[in-house]
C-alpha positions in Angstrom: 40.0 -29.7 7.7 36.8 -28.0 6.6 37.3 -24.6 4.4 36.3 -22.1 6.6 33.5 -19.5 5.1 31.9 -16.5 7.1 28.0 -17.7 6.6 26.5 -21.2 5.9 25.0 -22.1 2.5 21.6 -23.3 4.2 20.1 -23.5 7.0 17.3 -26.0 8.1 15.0 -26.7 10.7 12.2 -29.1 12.0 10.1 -28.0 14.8 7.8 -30.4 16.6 5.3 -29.7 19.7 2.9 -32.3 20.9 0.4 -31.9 23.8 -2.2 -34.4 23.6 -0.9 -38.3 23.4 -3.3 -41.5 22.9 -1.7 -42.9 25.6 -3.2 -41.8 28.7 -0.5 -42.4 31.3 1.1 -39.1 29.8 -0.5 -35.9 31.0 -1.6 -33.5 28.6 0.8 -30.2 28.1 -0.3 -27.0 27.3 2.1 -25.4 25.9 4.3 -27.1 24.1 2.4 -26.6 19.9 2.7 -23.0 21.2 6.2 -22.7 22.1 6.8 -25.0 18.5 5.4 -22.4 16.7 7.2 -19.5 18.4 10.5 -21.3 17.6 9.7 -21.6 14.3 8.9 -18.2 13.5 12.2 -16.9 14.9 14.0 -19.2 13.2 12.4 -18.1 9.8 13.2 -14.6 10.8 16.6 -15.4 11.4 17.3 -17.5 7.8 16.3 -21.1 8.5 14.1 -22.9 6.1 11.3 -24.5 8.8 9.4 -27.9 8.9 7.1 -28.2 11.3 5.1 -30.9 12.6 2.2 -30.5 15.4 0.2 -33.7 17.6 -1.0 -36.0 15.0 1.5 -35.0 12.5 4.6 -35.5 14.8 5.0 -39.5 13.9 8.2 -41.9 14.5 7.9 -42.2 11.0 7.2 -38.5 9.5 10.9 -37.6 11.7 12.6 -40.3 11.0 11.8 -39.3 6.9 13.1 -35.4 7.2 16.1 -36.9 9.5 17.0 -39.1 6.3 15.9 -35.9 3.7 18.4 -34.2 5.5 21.4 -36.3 4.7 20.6 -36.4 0.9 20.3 -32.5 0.4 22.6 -31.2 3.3 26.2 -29.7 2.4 29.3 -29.4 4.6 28.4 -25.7 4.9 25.1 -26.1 5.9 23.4 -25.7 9.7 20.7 -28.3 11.1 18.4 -27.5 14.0 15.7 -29.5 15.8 13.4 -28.6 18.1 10.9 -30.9 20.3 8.1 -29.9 22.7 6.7 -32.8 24.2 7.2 -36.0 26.7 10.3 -37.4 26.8 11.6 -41.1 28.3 14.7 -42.7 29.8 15.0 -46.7 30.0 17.4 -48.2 31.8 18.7 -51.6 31.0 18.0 -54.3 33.7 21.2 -55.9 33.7 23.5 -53.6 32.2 22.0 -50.3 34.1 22.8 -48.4 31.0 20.0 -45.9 30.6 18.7 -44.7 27.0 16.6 -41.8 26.0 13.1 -41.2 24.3 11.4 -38.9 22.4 7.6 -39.8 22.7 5.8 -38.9 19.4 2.2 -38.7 18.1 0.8 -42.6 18.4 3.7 -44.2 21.1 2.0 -46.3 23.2 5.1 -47.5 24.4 9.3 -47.4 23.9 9.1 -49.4 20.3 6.9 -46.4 19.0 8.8 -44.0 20.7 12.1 -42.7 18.5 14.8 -43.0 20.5 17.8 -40.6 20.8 20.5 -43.2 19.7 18.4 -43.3 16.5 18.3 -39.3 16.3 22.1 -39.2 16.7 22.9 -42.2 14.3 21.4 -40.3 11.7 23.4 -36.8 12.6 26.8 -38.9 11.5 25.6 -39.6 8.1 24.1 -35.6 8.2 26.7 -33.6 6.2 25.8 -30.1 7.7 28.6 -28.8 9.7 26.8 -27.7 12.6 23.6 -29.4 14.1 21.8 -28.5 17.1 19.2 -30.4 19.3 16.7 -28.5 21.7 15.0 -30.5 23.4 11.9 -29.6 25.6 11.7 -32.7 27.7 13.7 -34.7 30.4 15.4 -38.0 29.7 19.1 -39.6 30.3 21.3 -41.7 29.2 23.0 -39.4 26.3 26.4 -40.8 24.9 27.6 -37.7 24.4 29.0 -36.0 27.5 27.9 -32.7 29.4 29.8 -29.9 28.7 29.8 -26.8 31.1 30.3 -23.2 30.1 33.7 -22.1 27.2 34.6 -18.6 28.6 36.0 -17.3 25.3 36.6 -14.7 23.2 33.9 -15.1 20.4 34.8 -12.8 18.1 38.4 -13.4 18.1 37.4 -17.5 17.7 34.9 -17.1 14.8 37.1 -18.1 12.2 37.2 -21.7 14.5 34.0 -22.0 14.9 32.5 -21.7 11.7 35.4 -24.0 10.1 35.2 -27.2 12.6 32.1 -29.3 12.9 30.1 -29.7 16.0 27.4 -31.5 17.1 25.2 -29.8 20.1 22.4 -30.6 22.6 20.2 -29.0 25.3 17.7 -30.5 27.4 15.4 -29.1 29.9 16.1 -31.8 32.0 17.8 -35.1 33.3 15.7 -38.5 33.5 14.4 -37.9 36.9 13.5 -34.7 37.6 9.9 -32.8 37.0 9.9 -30.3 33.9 7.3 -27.6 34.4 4.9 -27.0 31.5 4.3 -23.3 31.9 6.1 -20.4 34.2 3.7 -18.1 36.3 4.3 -15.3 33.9 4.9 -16.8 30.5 3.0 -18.6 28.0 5.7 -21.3 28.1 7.6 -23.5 29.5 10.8 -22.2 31.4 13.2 -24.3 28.8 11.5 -22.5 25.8 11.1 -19.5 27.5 14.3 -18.7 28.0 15.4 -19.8 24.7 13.5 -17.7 22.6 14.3 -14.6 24.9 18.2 -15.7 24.5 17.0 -15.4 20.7 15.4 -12.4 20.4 16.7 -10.3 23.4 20.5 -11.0 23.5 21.5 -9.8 19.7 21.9 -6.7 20.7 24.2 -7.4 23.4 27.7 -7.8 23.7 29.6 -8.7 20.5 26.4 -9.6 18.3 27.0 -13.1 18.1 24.8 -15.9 19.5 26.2 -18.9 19.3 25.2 -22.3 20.6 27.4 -22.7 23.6 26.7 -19.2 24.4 22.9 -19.6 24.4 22.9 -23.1 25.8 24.5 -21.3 29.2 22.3 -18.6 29.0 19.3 -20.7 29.4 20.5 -23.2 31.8 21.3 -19.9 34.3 18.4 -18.4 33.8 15.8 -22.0 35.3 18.4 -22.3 37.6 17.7 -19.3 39.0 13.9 -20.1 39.0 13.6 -20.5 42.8 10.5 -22.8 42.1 12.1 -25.2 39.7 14.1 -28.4 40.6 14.7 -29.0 37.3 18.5 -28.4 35.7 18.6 -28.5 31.5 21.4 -30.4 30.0 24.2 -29.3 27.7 26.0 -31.9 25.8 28.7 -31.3 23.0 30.5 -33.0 20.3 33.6 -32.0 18.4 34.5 -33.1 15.0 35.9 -36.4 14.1 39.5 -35.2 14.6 38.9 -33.5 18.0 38.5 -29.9 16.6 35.2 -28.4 17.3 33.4 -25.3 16.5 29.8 -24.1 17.4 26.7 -23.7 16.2 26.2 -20.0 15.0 22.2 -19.0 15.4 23.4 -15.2 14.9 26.3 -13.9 12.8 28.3 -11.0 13.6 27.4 -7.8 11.6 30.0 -7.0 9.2 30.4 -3.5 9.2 33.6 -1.3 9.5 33.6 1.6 11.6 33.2 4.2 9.4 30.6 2.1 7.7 28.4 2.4 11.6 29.2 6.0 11.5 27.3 6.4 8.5 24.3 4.2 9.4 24.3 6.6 12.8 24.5 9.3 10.9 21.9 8.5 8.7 19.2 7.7 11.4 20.9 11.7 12.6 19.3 13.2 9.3 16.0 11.5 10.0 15.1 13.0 12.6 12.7 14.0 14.2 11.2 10.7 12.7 10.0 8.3 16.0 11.8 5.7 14.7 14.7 7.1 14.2 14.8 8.1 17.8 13.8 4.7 19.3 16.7 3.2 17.0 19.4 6.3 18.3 18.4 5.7 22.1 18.7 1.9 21.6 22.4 3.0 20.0 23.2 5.5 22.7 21.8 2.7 25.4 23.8 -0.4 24.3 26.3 -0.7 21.4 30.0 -1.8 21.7 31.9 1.3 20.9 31.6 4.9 22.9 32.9 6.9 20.2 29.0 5.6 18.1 26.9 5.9 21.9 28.4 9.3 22.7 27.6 10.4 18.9 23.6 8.8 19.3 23.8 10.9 22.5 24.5 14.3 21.2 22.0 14.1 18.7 19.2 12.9 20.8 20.1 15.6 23.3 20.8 18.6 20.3 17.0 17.1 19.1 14.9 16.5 21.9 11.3 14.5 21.4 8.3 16.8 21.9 6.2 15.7 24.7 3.7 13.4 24.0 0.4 14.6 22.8 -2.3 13.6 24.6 -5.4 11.6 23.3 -8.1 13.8 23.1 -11.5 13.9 21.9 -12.0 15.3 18.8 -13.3 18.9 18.2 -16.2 17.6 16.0 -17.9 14.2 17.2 -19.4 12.2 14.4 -23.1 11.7 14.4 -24.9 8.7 15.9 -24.4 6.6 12.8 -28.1 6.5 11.1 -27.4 3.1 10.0 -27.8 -0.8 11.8 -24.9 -1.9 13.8 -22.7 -3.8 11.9 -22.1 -8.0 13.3 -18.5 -6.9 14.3 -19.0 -3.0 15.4 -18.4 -3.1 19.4 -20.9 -2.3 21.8 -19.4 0.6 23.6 -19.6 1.7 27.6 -18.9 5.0 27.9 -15.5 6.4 30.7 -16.6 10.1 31.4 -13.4 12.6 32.5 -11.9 12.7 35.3 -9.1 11.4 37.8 -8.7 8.1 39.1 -6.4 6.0 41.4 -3.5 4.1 39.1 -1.4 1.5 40.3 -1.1 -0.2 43.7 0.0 0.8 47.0 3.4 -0.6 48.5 1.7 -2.7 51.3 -0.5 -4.2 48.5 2.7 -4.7 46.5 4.7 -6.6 49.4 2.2 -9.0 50.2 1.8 -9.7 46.1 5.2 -10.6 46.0 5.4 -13.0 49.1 2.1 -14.8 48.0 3.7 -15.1 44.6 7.1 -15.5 45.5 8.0 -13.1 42.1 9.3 -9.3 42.8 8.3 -7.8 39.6 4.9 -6.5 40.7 6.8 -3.5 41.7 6.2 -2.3 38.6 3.2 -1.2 39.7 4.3 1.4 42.0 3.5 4.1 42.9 0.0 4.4 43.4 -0.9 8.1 42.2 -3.7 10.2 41.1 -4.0 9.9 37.1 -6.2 12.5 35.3 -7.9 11.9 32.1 -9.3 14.9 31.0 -11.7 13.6 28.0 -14.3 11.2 28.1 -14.0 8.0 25.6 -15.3 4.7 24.7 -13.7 1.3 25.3 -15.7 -1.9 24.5 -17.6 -4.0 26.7 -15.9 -7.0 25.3 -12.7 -8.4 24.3 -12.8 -8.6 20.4 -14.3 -11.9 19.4 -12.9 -14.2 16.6 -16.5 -13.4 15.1 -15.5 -9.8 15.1 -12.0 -10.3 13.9 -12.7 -12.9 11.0 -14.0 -9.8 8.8 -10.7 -8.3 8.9 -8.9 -11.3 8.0 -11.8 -12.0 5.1 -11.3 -8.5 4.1 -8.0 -8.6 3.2 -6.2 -7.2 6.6 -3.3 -9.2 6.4 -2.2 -7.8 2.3 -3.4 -4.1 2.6 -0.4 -2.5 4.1 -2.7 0.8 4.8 -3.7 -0.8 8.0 0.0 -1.8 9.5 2.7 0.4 10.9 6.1 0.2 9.0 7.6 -2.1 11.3 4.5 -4.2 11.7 4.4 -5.0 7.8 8.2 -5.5 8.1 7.6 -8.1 10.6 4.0 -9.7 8.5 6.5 -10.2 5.4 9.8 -11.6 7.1 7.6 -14.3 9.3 5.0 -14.7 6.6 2.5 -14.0 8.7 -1.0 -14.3 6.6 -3.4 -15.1 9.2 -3.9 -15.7 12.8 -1.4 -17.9 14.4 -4.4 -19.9 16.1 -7.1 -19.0 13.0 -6.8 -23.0 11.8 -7.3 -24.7 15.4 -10.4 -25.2 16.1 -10.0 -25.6 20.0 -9.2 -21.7 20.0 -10.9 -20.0 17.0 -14.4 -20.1 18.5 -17.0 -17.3 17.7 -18.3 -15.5 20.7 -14.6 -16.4 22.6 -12.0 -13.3 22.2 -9.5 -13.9 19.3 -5.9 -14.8 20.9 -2.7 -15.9 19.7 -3.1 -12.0 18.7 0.1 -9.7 18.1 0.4 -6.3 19.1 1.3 -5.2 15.6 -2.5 -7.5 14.2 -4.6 -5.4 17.3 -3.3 -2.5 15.5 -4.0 -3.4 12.0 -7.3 -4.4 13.1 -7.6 -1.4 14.3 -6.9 0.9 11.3 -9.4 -1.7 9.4 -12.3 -1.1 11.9 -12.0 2.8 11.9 -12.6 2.1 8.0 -15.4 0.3 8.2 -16.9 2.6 10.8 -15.9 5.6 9.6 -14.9 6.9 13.5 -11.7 6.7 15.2 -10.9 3.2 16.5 -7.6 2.2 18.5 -5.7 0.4 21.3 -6.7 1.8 24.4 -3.6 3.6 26.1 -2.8 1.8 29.7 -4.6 4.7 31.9 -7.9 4.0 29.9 -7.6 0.8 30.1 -6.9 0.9 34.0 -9.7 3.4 34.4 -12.0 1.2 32.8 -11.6 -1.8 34.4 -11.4 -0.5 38.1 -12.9 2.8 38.6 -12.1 5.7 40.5 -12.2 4.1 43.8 -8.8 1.9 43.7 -10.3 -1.3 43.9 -8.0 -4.2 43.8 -10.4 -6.7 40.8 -13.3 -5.0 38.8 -15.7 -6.2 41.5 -14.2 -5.3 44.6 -11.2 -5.7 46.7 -11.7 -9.4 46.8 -10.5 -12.3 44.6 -13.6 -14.7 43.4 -12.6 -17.4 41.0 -16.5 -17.6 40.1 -16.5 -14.1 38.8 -13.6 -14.4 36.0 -11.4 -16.8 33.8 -8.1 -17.7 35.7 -5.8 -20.3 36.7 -7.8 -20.9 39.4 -10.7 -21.3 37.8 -9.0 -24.6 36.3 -11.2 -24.0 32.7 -8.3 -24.4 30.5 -9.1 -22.4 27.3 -11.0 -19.1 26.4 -14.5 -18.7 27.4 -17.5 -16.6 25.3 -17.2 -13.3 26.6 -19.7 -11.8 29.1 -20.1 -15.1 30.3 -19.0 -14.1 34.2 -21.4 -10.7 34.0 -24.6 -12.2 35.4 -22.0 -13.6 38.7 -20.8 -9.8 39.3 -17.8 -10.2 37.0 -17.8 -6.6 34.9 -16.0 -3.0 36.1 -18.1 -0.1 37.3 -18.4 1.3 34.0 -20.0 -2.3 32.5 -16.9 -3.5 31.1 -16.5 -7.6 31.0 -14.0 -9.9 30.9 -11.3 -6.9 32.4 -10.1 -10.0 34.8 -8.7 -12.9 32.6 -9.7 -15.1 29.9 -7.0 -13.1 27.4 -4.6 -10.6 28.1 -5.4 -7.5 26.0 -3.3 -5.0 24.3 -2.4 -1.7 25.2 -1.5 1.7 22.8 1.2 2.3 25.1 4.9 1.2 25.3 6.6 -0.8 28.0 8.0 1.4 30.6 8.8 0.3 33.7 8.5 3.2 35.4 5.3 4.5 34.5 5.0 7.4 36.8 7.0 9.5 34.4 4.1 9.3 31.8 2.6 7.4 29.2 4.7 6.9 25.3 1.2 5.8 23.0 3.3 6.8 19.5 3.0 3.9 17.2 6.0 3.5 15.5 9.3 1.3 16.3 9.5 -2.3 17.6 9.7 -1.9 21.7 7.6 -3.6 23.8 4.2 -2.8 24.5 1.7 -3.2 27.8 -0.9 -5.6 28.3 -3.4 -6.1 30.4 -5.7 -7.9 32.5 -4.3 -11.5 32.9 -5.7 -14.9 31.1 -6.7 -18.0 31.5 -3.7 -19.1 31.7 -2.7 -17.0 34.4 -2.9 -16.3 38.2 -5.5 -14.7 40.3 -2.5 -12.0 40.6 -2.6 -11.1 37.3 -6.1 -10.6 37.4 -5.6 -7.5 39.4 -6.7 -4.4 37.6 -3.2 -2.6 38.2 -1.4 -6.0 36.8 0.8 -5.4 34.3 2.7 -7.2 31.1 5.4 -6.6 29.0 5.9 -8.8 25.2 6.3 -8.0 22.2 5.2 -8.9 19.4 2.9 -11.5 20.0 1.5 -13.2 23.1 -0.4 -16.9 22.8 -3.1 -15.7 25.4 -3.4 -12.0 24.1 -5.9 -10.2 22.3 -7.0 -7.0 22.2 -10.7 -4.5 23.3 -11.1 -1.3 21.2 -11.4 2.2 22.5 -12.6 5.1 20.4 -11.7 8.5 21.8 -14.7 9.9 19.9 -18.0 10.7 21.5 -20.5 10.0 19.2 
């Protein structure tokens, strides 16, 4: 029996995503090089070293090489994971009926230059890790390895077991003969990968700290069957050790800390205070951890220290002259939102017939429609920000000058290795006069900070009720042209373009918001100041520090004529494939 030991030695991974194949008779995907790339920056956040291998790269030959690296440098206390994206195959046998399944790679043409799963798993037995996982973003059959449902257990109590037996795991979005959906309505991927990276990122923080494969495996699975759209039903299959034992694959460790240990760390985020992020950390504390005795003391000392309300933007006392000097290639070109109140958000008979034609209830989050004042006039750019616009930043220096980032934001740069754009070397996306996307929340800040430089004015995000003011008005209207939805006067689903488009290029066809403003209705989603709330009736939070969630705006290509609405609204964090960002300036100048 395997010593057991609390952590593994290594951990690897290979990533792959493939949308475009030579061979015609498979549909191109949109989302699955995306999705790849997602995966493999939480995996490098959570340890893993990461391999990764996109269209062309992605060969029978190229996996077949790291599959057989992996069994001359792997250790019995090491951890294996593999992730494809792509089109997957099952074959069944004409006389036998025995059915086998496919991966289909960069060049197949066919089932010899596809790599087929029997091949994938041969190599796992001469693997020495102890735990290896398969996630695979594609349908096929015809597995040796058994389903396996749900293990209610007691994780922490079994830890010990599972990080001493071996196991060998796999989930797939689907069996042989059902349709897997590319892309959800409201994601930028495909149900399968959404799911798994939210099971990732979002459920650390819940219950005992541990995510583990089984765990995680079920989590997905519930969450597309509950898709009401979706036929499709992902797969969980499971392997023990040779002798029958079997543990699990560990993606997240439990923290190690005794109590009095978590006192202190409360304690010390206490004597921070007032600090924002301090407070963020404390609420998420006195929202969700394990033990009352650490909630109830987060509670007292958010209570005994209450935040100050926030401070609104305002104009400064003392504009800055009209700059006596040429424009500068990436200085917006500014439309100008005088004071005053507007209508915010949507009414509730708008908002029930939303949710029928969309067959998704979390429009409500628009609700209720009110009367939002904005007592200072400002500036917000008549475009999205370009890639010819952003490229300065990134030439400049942007991503190594920690000036321009917020403490958590160059905490995030360093432990993804973030050092450019995630789309900057693809040229199907980086394209001048489109807006930059692929764009994180924590980059449209930076940018930001880097801009304001360079101009020597105030440049930011534009809080959610500026950027709602711009793009419809004062009037309430539904899209920044009217109360009716035109595919010919913006860059949607509908629209059935694809990709980005140069901005402005719907403003001669009606496309741009009272105040001028283009591109307000799709093409990329754009970033807001202003954290995720989803009440936002109570009032806006624009501070900039912590890690929550932040708004964005304005739908995508990618997205539906619903989310073009001007009272749509978003909620991701840190990065979104089709988000980018329009800067405001709260100076009149």
């Amino acid at each position: 029996m395997t010593e057991y030991k609390p952590k593994y030695d290594n951990s690897y991974a290979l990533v792959i995503g493939i949308d475009h194949y030579e061979d015609k008779r498979l549909p191109d995907l949109s989302t699955a090089v995306y999705g790849a790339r997602e995966v493999g920056i939480t995996l490098k956040a959570l340890g893993f070293r990461v391999d990764e291998l996109f269209e062309a790269e992605a060969t029978k030959d190229t996996v077949l090489d790291w599959l057989e690296t992996m069994t001359e440098v792997t250790g019995p206390d090491d951890r294996i994971f593999f992730y494809f994206a792509g089109h997957g195959a099952t074959r069944t046998a004409a006389r036998a009926g025995a059915q086998s399944g496919f991966l289909k790679l960069a060049g197949s043409k066919g089932y010899r230059d596809a790599l087929a799963m029997d091949e994938v798993l041969s190599a796992a037995h001469y693997i020495q890790a102890k735990h290896v996982f398969y996630a695979l973003d594609c349908c096929f059959s015809g597995l040796a390895i058994p389903p396996r449902g749900r293990t209610p257990r007691d994780i922490r109590k079994l830890y010990k077991e599972m990080m001493t037996a071996p196991a060998l795991e796999i989930l797939t979005a689907g069996s042989g003969d059902e349709e897997i959906v590319d892309r959800l309505t409201f994601a930028d991927h495909s149900p399968f990968t959404y799911y798994f990276l939210r099971g990732l990122r979002e459920r650390e923080a819940e219950k005992d700290g541990i995510i583990d494969g089984d765990e995680l495996a079920g989590y997905v699975i519930d969450c597309v069957l509950a898709e009401p759209k979706l036929t499709q039903r992902p797969q969980y299959h499971y392997q023990p050790g040779p002798d029958g034992r079997g543990g699990w694959f560990v993606f997240v460790a439990p923290r190690e800390r005794t109590p009095g240990e978590r006192r202190a760390e409360v304690q010390a985020l206490i004597d921070a205070l007032p600090d924002e992020e301090a407070r963020a950390e404390l609420t998420h504390i006195a929202t969700y951890d394990d033990e009352l005795a650490i909630r109830e003391m987060a509670l007292r000392a958010l209570l005994a220290h209450p935040a100050p309300p926030p401070e609104p933007v305002t104009r400064s006392e003392k504009p800055a002259p009209a700059p006596a000097r040429k424009r500068l290639p990436f200085e917006p070109e500014w439309c100008t939102i005088p004071a005053g109140p507007f209508l915010m958000g949507s009414t509730e008979e708008h908002v029930k017939q939303v949710i029928k034609e969309a067959n998704w209830d979390g429009y409500k989050n628009e609700l209720p429609q009110r009367t939002v004042d904005i007592p200072y006039d400002y500036r917000i750019g008549k475009y999205p920000v370009t890639w010819a616009q952003f490229e300065p930043f990134v030439n400049a220096g942007g991503y190594t000058n920690r000036a321009y980032w917020t403490q958590s934001g160059w905490a995030w740069r360093e432990k993804v290795g973030i050092v450019k754009p995630a789309l900057w070397n693809v040229p199907k996306w980086r394209v001048a006069d489109h807006p930059a996307n692929g764009i994180s929340w924590y980059e449209a800040y930076a940018y930001c900070k880097w801009l304001s430089e360079q101009l020597g004015y105030e440049v930011r995000l534009p809080t959610e009720s500026e950027w709602e003011k711009a793009a419809r008005g004062t009037d309430g209207r539904i899209y920044p042209w009217g109360d009716t939805f035109d595919k010919n006067k913006c860059n949607v689903y509908e629209s059935k373009i694809g990709t980005t488009t140069p901005v402005g290029k719907y403003s001669p066809a009606g496309g741009d918001s009272p105040y001028g403003c283009a591109d307000m209705a799709g093409n990329v989603w754009e970033w807001c100041l202003t954290k995720w709330r989803k009440d936002y009736s109570i009032g806006e939070d624009n501070i900039t520090k912590g890690d929550l969630a932040r708004v964005l705006r304005g739908g995508s290509f990618r997205y539906y004529e619903w989310n073009a609405r001007a009272a749509d609204r978003l909620r991701d964090f840190p990065r979104n494939f089709s988000g980018g960002l329009r800067a405001a300036s709260p100076i009149s100048f």
